[in-house]
C-alpha positions as CSV (number, residue, x, y, z in Angstrom):
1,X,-1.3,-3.9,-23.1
2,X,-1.3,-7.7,-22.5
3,X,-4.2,-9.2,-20.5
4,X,-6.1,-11.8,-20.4
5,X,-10.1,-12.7,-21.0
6,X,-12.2,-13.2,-17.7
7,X,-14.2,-16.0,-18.9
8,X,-11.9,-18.4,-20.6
9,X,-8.6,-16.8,-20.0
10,X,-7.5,-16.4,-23.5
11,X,-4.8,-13.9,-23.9
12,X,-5.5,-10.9,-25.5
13,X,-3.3,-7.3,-26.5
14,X,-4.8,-4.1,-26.8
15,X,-3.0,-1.1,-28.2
16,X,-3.0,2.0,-25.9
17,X,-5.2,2.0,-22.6
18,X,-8.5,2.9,-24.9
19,X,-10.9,0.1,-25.3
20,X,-14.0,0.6,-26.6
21,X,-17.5,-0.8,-25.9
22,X,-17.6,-3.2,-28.9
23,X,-14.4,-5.2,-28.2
24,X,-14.7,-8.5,-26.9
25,X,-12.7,-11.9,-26.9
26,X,-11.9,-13.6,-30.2
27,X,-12.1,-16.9,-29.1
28,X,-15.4,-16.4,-26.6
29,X,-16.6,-13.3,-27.6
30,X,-17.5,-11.6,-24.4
31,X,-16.7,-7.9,-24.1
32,X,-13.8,-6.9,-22.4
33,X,-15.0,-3.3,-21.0
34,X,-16.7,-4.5,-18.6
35,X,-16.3,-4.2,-14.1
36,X,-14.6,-8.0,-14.6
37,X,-11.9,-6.6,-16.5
38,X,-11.1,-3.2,-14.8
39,X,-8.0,-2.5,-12.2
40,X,-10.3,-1.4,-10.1
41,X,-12.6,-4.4,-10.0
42,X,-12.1,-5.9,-6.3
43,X,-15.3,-8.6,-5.1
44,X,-13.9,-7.7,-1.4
45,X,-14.5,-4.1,-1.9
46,X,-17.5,-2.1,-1.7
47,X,-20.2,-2.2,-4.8
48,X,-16.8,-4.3,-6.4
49,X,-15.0,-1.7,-7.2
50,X,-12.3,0.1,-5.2
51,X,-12.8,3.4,-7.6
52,X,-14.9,5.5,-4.8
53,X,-16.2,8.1,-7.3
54,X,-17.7,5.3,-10.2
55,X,-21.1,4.9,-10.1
56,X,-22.6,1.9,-9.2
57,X,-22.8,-0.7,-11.8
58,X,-24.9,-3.9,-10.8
59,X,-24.2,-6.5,-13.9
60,X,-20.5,-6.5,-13.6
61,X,-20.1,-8.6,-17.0
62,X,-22.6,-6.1,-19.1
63,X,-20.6,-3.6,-21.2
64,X,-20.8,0.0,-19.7
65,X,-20.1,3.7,-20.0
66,X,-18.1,3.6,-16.7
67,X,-15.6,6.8,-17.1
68,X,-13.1,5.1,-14.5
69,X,-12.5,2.0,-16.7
70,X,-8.9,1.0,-16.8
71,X,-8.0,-2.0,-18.7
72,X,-6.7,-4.5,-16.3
73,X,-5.6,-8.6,-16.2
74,X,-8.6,-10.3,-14.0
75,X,-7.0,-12.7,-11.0
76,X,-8.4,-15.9,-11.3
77,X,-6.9,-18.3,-9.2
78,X,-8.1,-21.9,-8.7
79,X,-9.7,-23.7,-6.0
80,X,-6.0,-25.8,-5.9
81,X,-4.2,-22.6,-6.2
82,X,-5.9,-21.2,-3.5
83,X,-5.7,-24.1,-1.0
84,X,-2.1,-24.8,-1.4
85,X,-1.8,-21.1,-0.6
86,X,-3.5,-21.7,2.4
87,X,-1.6,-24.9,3.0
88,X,1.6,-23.1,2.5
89,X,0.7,-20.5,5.2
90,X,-0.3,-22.7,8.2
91,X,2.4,-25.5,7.3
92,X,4.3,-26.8,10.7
């Protein structure tokens, strides 16, 4: 699986779904099963995480034993990004 690290966005490929605990970025080393790099990670949603059964996790960048970790790509859009999004939408 492709996807990308949540701190410095270096691309990284897993084999398989599995990750374990004590893999982490090679260029910035943080670990990669953590909340910031599951699907189900969502800042909007309630405790962050849209998996209603997963317990609640308060560190979301702190490795865990979360059994509803799926290894996703983190969606980090820019403050540019994010206004010309904005821009687009209300445009005359």
């Amino acid at each position: 699986m492709e996807t990308k690290c949540y701190k410095c966005e270096t691309p990284m490929t897993f084999d398989g779904i599995k990750v374990m605990r004590s893999d982490e970025c090679p260029k910035c080393f943080a670990y990669v099963r953590i909340c910031k790099m599951c699907d189900f990670y969502d800042p909007h949603s309630y405790n962050e995480c849209r998996e209603t059964m997963a317990e609640r996790i308060v560190d979301k960048e702190k490795v865990n034993f979360c059994n509803h970790f799926t290894l996703g790509v983190p969606d980090k859009k820019s403050k540019d990004d994010l206004l010309s999004a904005a821009e687009a939408l209300f445009k005359k």
